[in-house]
C-alpha positions, 0 to 999 in steps of 0.5 A: 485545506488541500483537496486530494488529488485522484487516483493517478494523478501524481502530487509532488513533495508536500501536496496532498496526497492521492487517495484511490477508493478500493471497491473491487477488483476493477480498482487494483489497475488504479492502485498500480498506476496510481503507485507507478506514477508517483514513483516517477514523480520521485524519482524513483529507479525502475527496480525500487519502482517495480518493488513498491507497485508489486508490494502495493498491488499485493496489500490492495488485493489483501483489502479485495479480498479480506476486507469488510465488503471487499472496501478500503483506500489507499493514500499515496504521497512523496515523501522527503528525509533530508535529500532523499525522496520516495513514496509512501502509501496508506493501506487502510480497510475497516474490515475484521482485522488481524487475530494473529498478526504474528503468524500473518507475517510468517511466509506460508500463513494463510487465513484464505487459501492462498500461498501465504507470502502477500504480507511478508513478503510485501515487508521484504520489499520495502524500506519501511514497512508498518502493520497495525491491525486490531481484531474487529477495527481494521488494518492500516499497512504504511509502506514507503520505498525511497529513491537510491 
């Protein structure tokens, strides 16, 4: 079995893939650059680039800010379709969950005070983009950006 690499270090198609520890604020820089470095490794243009490291950056804080104990990782890889090449990435946190998943991807829904437009706009940005969050199980959020 492949060991995962560390955070930003990037990994070409079919390596195992990055994994960044989040504990606190200090490890959103990680998460960006960890993001930003992959992308360049797939070969991805500065604007898909910029989408995938803001939309990231964005489900990285929502696991600072809403996870159990602020906690969660991130899995980043390339991932290849055919001849395209982009980047996937693994947002997962054991935290409370999502009681209404609905209203959280509607813009201005904010169970924390804030504006409300981390999660759809996140979906917005993306090419893919997967919620699934359970009520006292957690939430895993899988974006993926392709090269154009």
């Amino acid at each position: 079995m492949t060991p995962l690499a560390t955070a930003a270090e990037p990994r070409a198609p079919g390596e195992a893939p990055t994994l960044v520890q989040i504990t606190g604020e200090a490890d959103l820089l990680r998460v960006r650059s960890t993001l930003r470095a992959q992308a360049q490794v797939a070969g991805l243009g500065l604007t898909a680039a910029t989408k995938l490291v803001t939309a990231g950056s964005e489900l990285a804080r929502n696991i600072v800010r809403y996870a159990t104990h602020g906690q969660g990782v991130v899995l980043v890889e390339t991932a290849e379709e055919g001849s395209r090449r982009g980047v996937r990435a693994r947002f997962s946190d054991d935290g409370p969950g999502i009681v209404d998943l609905g209203a959280a991807m509607t813009d201005g829904y904010s169970s924390g005070g804030s504006m409300g437009l981390g999660l759809p706009g996140s979906r917005r940005l993306m090419d893919e983009f997967e919620i699934d969050s359970v009520p006292g199980r957690g939430t895993t959020i899988v974006i993926c950006q392709w090269n154009r």
